[in-house]
C-alpha positions in Angstrom: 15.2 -70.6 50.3 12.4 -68.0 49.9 9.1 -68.5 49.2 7.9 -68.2 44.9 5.9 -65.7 46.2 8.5 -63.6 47.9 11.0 -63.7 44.9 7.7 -62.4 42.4 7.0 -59.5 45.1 11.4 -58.6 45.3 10.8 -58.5 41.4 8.0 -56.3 41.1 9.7 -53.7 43.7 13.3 -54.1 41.3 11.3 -53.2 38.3 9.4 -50.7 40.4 12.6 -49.2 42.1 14.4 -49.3 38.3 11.1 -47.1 36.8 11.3 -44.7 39.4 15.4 -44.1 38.9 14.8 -43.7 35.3 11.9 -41.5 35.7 14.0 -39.1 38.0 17.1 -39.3 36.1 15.2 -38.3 32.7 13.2 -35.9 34.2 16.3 -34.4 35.6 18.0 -34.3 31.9 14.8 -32.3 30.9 15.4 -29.8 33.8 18.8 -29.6 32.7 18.1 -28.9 29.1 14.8 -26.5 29.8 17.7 -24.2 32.2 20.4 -23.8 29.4 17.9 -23.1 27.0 16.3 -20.7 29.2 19.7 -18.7 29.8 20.6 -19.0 26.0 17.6 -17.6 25.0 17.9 -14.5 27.9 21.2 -14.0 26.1 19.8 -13.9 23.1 17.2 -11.0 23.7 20.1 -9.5 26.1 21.3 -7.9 23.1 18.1 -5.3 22.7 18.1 -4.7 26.7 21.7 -3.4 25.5 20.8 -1.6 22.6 17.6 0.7 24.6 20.3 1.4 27.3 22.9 2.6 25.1 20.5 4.3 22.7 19.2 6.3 26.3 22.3 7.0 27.8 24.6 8.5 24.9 23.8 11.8 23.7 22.6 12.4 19.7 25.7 13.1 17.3 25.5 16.1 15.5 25.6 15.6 11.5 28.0 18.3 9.5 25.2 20.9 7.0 25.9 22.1 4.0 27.2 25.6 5.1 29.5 23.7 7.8 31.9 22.0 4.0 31.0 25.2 1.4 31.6 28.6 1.6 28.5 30.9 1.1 27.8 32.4 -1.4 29.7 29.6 -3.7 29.5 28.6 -7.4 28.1 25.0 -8.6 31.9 24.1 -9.3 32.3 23.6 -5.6 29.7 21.2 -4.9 30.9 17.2 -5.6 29.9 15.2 -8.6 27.1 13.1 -7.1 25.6 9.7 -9.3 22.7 8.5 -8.6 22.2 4.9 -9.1 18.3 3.6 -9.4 18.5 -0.3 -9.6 15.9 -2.5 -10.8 14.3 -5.0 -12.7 10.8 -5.4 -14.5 9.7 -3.0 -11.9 6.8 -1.4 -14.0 4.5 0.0 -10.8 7.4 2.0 -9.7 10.2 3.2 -12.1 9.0 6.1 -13.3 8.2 7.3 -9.5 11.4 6.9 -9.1 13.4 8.2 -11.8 11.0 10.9 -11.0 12.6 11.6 -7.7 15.6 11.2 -8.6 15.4 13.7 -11.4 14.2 16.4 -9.1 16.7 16.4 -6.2 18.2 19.7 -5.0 21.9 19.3 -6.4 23.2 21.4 -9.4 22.8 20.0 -12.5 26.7 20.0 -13.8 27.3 17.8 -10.7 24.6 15.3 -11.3 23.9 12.8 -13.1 21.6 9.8 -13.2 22.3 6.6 -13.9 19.1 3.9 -13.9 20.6 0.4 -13.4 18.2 -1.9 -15.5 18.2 -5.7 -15.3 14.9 -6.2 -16.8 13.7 -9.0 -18.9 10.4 -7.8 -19.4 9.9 -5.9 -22.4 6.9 -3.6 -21.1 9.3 -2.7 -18.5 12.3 -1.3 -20.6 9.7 0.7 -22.7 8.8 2.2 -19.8 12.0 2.6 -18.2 13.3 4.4 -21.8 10.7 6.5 -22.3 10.6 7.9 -18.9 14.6 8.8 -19.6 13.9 10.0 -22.9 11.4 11.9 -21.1 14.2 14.0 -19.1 16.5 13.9 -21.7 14.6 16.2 -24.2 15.2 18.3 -21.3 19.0 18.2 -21.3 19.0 16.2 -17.7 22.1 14.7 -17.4 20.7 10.9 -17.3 21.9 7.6 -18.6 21.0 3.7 -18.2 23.5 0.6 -17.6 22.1 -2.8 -18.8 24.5 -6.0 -19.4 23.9 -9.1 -21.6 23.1 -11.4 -18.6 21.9 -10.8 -15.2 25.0 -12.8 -12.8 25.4 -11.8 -10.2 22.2 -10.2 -9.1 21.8 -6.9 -7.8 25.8 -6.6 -7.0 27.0 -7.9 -10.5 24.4 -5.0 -12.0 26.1 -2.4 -9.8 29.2 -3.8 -10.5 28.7 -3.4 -14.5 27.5 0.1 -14.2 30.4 1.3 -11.6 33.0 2.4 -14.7 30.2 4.4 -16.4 30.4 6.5 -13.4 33.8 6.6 -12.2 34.3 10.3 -12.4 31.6 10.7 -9.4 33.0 11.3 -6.2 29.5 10.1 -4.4 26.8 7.1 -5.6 23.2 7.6 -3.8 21.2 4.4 -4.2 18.1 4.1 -4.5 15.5 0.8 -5.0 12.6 1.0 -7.2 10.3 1.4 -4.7 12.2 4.5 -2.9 10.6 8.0 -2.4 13.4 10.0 -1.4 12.7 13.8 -0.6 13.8 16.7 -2.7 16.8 17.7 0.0 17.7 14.4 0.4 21.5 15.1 -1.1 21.6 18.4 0.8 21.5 16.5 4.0 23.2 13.6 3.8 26.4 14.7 1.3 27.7 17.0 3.4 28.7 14.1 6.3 30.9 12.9 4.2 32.5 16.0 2.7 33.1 16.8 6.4 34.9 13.7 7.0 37.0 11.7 4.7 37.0 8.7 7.0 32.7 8.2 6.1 32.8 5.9 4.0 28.7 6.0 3.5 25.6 7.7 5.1 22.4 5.7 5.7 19.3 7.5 6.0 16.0 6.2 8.2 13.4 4.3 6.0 9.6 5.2 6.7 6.6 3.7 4.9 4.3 4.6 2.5 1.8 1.5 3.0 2.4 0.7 6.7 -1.1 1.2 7.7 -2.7 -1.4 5.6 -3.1 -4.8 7.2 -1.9 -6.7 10.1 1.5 -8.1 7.9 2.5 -4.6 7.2 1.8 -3.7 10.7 4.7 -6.5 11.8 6.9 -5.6 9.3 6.5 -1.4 10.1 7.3 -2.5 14.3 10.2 -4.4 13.5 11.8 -1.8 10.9 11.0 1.1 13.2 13.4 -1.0 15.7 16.2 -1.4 13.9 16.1 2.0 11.7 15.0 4.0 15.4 16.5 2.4 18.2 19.7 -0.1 16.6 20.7 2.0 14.0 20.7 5.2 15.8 22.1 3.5 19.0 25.2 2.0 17.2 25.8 5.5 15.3 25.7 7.2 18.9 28.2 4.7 20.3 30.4 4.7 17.5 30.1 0.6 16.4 29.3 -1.1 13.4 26.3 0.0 11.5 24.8 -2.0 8.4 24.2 0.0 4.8 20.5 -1.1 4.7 20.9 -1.6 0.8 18.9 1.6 -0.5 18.2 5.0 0.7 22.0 6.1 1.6 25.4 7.8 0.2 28.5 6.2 -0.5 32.0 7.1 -1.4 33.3 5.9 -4.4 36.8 5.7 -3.2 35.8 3.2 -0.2 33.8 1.1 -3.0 36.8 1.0 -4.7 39.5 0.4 -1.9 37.7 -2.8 -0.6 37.6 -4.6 -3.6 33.7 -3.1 -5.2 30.7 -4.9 -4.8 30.9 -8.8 -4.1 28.4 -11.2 -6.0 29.3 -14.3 -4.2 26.4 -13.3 -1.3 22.4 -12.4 -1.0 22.9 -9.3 0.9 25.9 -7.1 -0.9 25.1 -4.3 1.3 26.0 -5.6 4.2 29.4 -7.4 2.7 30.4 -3.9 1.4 29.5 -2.3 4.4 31.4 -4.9 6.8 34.3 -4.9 4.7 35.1 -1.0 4.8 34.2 -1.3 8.6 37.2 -3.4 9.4 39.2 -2.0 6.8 38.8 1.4 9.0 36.3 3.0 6.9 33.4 5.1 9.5 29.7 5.4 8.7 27.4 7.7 9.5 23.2 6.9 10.4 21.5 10.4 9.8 18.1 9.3 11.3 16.3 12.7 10.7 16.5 12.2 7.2 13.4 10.2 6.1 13.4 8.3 2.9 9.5 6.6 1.6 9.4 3.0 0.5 7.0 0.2 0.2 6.3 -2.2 2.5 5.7 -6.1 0.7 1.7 -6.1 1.2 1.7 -10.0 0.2 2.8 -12.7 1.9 4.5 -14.3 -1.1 6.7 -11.3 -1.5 7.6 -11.0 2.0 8.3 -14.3 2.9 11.1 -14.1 -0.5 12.0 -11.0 1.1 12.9 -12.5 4.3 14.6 -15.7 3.7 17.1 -13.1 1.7 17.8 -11.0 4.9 18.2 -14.1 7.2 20.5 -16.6 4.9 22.3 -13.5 3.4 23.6 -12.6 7.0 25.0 -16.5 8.0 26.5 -16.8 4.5 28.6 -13.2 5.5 29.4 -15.0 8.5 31.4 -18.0 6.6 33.0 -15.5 4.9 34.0 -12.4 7.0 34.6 -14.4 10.5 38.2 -14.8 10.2 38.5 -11.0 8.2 36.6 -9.7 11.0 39.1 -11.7 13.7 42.3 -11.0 12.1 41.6 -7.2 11.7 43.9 -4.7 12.6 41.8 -1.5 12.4 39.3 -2.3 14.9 39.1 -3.4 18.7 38.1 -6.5 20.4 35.0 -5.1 21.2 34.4 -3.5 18.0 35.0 -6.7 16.6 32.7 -8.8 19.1 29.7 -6.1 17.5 30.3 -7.0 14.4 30.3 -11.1 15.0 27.2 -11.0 17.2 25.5 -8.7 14.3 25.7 -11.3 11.8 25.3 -14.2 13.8 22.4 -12.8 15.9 19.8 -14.7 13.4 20.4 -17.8 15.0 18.0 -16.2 17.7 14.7 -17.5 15.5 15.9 -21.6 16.5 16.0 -20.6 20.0 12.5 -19.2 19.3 11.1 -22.2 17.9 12.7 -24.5 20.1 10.7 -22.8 23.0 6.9 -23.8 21.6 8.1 -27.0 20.3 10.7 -28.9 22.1 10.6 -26.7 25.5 7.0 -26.7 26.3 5.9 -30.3 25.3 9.3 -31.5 27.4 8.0 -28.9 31.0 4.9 -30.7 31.3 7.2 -33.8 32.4 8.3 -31.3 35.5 6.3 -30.3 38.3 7.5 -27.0 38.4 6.7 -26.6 34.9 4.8 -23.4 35.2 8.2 -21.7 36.6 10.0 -22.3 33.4 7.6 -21.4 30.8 6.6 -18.4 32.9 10.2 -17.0 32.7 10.4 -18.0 29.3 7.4 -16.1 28.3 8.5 -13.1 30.7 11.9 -13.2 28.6 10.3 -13.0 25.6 7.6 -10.5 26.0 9.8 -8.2 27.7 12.0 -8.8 24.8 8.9 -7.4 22.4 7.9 -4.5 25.1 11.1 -3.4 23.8 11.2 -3.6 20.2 7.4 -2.5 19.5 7.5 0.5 21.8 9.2 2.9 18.6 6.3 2.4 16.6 3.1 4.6 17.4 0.5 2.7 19.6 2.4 -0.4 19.0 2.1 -1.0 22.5 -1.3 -2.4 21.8 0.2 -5.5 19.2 2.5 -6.6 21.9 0.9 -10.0 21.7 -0.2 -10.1 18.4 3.4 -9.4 17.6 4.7 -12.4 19.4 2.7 -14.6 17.6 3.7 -13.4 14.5 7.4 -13.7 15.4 6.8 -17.6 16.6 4.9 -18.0 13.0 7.7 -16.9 11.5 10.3 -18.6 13.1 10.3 -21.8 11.2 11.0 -20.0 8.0 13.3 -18.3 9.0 15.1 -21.6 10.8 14.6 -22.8 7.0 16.5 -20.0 5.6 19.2 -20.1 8.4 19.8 -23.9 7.5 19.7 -22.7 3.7 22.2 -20.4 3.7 24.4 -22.2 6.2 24.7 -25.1 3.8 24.2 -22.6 0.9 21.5 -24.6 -1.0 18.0 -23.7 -2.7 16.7 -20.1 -2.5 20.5 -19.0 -0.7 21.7 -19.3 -4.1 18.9 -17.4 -6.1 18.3 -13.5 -5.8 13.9 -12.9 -5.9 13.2 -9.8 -6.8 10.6 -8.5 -4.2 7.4 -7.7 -6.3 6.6 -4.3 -6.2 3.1 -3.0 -6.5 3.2 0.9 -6.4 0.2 1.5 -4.9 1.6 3.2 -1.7 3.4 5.1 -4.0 0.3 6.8 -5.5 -1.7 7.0 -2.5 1.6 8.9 -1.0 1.2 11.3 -3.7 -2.3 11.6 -3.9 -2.8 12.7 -0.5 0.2 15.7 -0.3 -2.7 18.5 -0.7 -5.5 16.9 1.5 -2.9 16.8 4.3 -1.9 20.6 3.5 -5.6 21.5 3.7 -5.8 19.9 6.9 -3.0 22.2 8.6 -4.4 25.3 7.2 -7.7 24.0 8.1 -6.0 23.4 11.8 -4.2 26.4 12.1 -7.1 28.4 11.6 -9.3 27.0 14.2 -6.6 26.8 16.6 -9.4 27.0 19.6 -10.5 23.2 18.7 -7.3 22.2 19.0 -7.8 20.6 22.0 -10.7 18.4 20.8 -8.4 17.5 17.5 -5.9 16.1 19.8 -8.0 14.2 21.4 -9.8 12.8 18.3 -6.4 11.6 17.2 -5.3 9.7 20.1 -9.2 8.0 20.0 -8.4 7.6 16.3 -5.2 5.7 16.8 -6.6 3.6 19.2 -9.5 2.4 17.0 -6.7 2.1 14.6 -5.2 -0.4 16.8 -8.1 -2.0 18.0 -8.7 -2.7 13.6 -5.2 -4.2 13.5 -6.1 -6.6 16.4 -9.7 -7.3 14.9 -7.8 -8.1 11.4 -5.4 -10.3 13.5 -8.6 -12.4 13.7 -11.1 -11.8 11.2 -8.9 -11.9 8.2 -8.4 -14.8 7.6 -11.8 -15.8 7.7 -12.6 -12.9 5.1 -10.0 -14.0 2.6 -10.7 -17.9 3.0 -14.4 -16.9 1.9 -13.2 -14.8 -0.5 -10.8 -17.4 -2.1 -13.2 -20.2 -2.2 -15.0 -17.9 -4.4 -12.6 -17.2 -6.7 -11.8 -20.8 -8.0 -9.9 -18.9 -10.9 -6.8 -18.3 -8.7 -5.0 -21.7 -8.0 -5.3 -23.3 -4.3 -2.0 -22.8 -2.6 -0.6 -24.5 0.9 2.6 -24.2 2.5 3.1 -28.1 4.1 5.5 -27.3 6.6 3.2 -24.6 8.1 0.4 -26.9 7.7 2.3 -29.6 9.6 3.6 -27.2 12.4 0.1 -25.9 12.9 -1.6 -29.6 13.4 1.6 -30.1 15.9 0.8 -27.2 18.1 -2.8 -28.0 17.8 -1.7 -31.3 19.0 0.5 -29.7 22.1 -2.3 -27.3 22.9 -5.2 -30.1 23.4 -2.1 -32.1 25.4 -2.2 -28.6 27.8 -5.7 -28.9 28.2 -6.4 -32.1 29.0 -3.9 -31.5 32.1 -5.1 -28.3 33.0 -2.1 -25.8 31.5 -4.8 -23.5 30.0 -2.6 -20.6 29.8 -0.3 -22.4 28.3 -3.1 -24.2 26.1 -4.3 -20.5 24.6 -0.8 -19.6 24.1 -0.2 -22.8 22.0 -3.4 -22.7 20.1 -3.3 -18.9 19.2 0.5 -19.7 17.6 -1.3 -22.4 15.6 -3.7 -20.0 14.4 -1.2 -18.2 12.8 0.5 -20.7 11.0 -2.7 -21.9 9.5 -3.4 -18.6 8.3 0.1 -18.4 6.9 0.0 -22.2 5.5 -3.0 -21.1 3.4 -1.7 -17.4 2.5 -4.7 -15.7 4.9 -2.5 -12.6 5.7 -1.4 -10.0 3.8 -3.2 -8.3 0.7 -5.1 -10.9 -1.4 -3.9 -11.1 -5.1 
């Protein structure tokens, strides 16, 4: 029999030995888990690696004029009926900019006609709205408004309703409130699909009237200039799927019509009409020359609204076109593989949040932990190299852009699970508040900016110097955005603590995310990751700012 001693010391070692096993067969699970997530989230941002390739490889398509579908000289008889639809609701900074616009597009009068689609509830904003038409009709413009006794349906059920008013056009234009589009704007863009009656509509590029001013708008210019620039234009080239952005194109009424109309069952009715004429074997055209204004959302609130639309419109598509898209007969396997990773491709914002919350906290149980959140960062980073490089000097908000992107994330996790279960805000349409302001500053600065090339053109000898004023100018403009990134919120926390007349405001779940990074950051610290630390600590900046409503304009 063995000494008591002995047995105690056999014990120990067991318990010791038993540690140890569990020790290595948990950290080995991590390792595991932190490799698949690694390779899903490289898949993930494989898709814009794709999408710069394509864009640079295939050539520009050439888009059909006006002299290439009419005969010169010709009579207004042998131009299309053309409708254009304007719709909004209680939008008083911007309707009568817009019905404005609208009014004064190059098309012959006999073959237009305007038709404002009004779901107001506001009464300041139907005066407005009917005296700006009354306006144009005391000078015989061929104008009309659609309103219905309820609002169902949102935006959709208000096109719906105003569709039979306008059935004898051959072409609807819409436009949102808060559009701009340029006098030739018709000129350009009806032509593509006189040229071809398989077009079903043309989408025209978006640029922005307020983009300039503050470090939100900023965000939201790069990641538009992406999509309208490099993933619009690159699926155009290669002849995929591309998305009817909701405003700012041409469609023809005969594909409206053939798919079924416009669908009120989803947030995002563009891109249900637009997928459903795709695999019925409808074409589209992206005309990415032709530049139409709008406003950027300058306040958190709106954006945010704004957002959780575009991401839990897309996965409730998904539920309903997967099998449509599967059991098409008019497109290809790898037309239809486009099309499913388009409108599943949001799911990309868990993987992003499951990198500074699950993945890093579970590395620093791994001794090569600096390997995997190194190539995790690389990913992502080379990832954003990609999208902010077609926005001028957005180079220089590389990082600040990440950190955006991680701040949103959770939201839009929220609005993922939202319209996946299709509960809360999935199931309510908020209007995005308009403020106008861009609008006016757009318009007050035309004749300033023709002085300045007639100024130019005479002193062509200083040319030199102007050049390189400008590119010193846009780099103080970027150095402002970065300083902003940091200094804003500070600003506007002073400022609201001041104004005790506007109530105090606090997102919880930022609030909460931002204490757990802070957390996860202090954890890096204390064993040295500072790197990693800074990294974790700059994302918790920006959630705090965002918890509080420190970014964007300050209402």
């Amino acid at each position: 029999m063995p000494p008591l001693g002995a047995s105690i010391n056999y014990g120990e070692n067991l318990r010791h030995s038993v540690d140890i096993y569990i020790y290595l067969v948990v950290q080995y699970i991590i390792q595991c888990f932190i490799i698949i997530y690694i390779i899903v989230q490289a898949l993930c941002y494989f898709e814009r690696l794709v999408l710069v390739f394509v864009r640079l490889r295939l050539r520009p398509r050439v888009c059909p004029t006006l002299r290439d579908v009419l005969p010169v000289p010709t009579d207004e008889l042998s131009y299309p009926f053309v409708a254009v639809q304007l719709p909004m609701k209680n939008e008083i900074e911007c309707c009568e900019a817009i019905i404005n616009h609208a009014c004064n597009l190059d098309w012959p009068r006999s073959r237009l006609f305007v038709q404002v689609v009004d779901d107001s509830t506001d009464d300041e904003a139907k005066a407005l709205v009917e005296k700006c038409i009354q306006q144009w009709e005391c000078r015989r413009f061929p104008i009309g408004i659609s309103r219905r006794p309820n609002n169902q349906g949102f935006k959709a059920g208000a096109l719906l309703h105003a569709m039979p008013s306008i059935s004898q056009a051959e072409y609807i234009a819409i436009f949102d409130a808060d559009f701009l589009p340029n006098k030739d704007f018709l000129l350009k863009t009806v032509p593509a699909l006189m040229y071809d009656p398989a077009v079903a509509f043309v989408q025209a590029r978006w640029t922005f009237t307020n983009a300039q001013e503050s470090f939100l708008t900023r965000m939201q210019e790069i990641f538009l200039n992406f999509h309208h620039k490099c993933e619009q234009e690159c699926r155009y080239r290669a002849s995929s799927f591309i998305t009817f952005n909701g405003t700012g194109g041409v469609w023809r009424t005969a594909a409206i019509e053939q798919v079924g109309g416009w669908h009120t069952d989803t947030l995002v009715e563009d891109l249900d009409l637009a997928l459903r004429v795709y695999i019925n074997g409808w074409q589209a055209v992206y005309m990415k020359d032709v530049e139409c204004l709008n406003e950027l959302p300058p306040t958190l609130s709106a954006y945010l609204s704004q957002q959780h639309r575009w991401i839990s419109g897309p996965i409730q598509i998904a539920k309903k076109l997967t099998g449509e898209i599967i059991r098409s007969t008019h497109i290809s396997w790898f037309e239809k593989l486009s099309c499913l990773s388009y409108i599943f491709r949001n799911y990309v914002h868990i993987v992003n949040i499951l990198s500074f919350t699950v993945i890093t906290p579970l590395s620093l149980w791994i001794s090569e932990w600096y390997v995997y959140t190194a190539v995790s960062l690389y990913i992502l980073f080379t990832a954003t190299i990609f999208v902010v490089r077609y926005t001028r000097d957005g180079i220089y908000l590389a990082l600040p852009y990440i950190f955006f992107m991680n701040a949103m994330s959770l939201h839009n996790t929220s609005a993922i699970i939202s319209g996946l279960f299709n509960y809360g805000l999935a199931k309510q349409w908020i209007v995005t508040p308009k403020f106008g302001n861009g609008n006016q500053t757009m318009s007050s600065t035309k004749q300033p900016i023709k002085q300045a090339m007639t100024v130019a053109v005479q002193n062509q000898p200083s040319m030199i110097t102007t050049v390189v004023s400008s590119k010193r100018k846009s780099c103080l403009n970027c150095l402002k955005v970065i300083i902003s990134f940091a200094t804003d919120p500070l600003i506007k926390m002073n400022r609201r603590m001041c104004r005790t007349r506007h109530s105090f405001r606090i997102s919880k779940r930022n609030f909460c995310m931002a204490t757990y990074l802070f957390g996860i950051s202090y954890g890096c610290c204390q064993k040295d990751f500072y790197f990693t630390s800074i990294y974790m600590f700059l994302t918790a900046i920006l959630y705090l700012s965002m918890a509080f409503g420190y970014m964007g304009r300050f209402t």
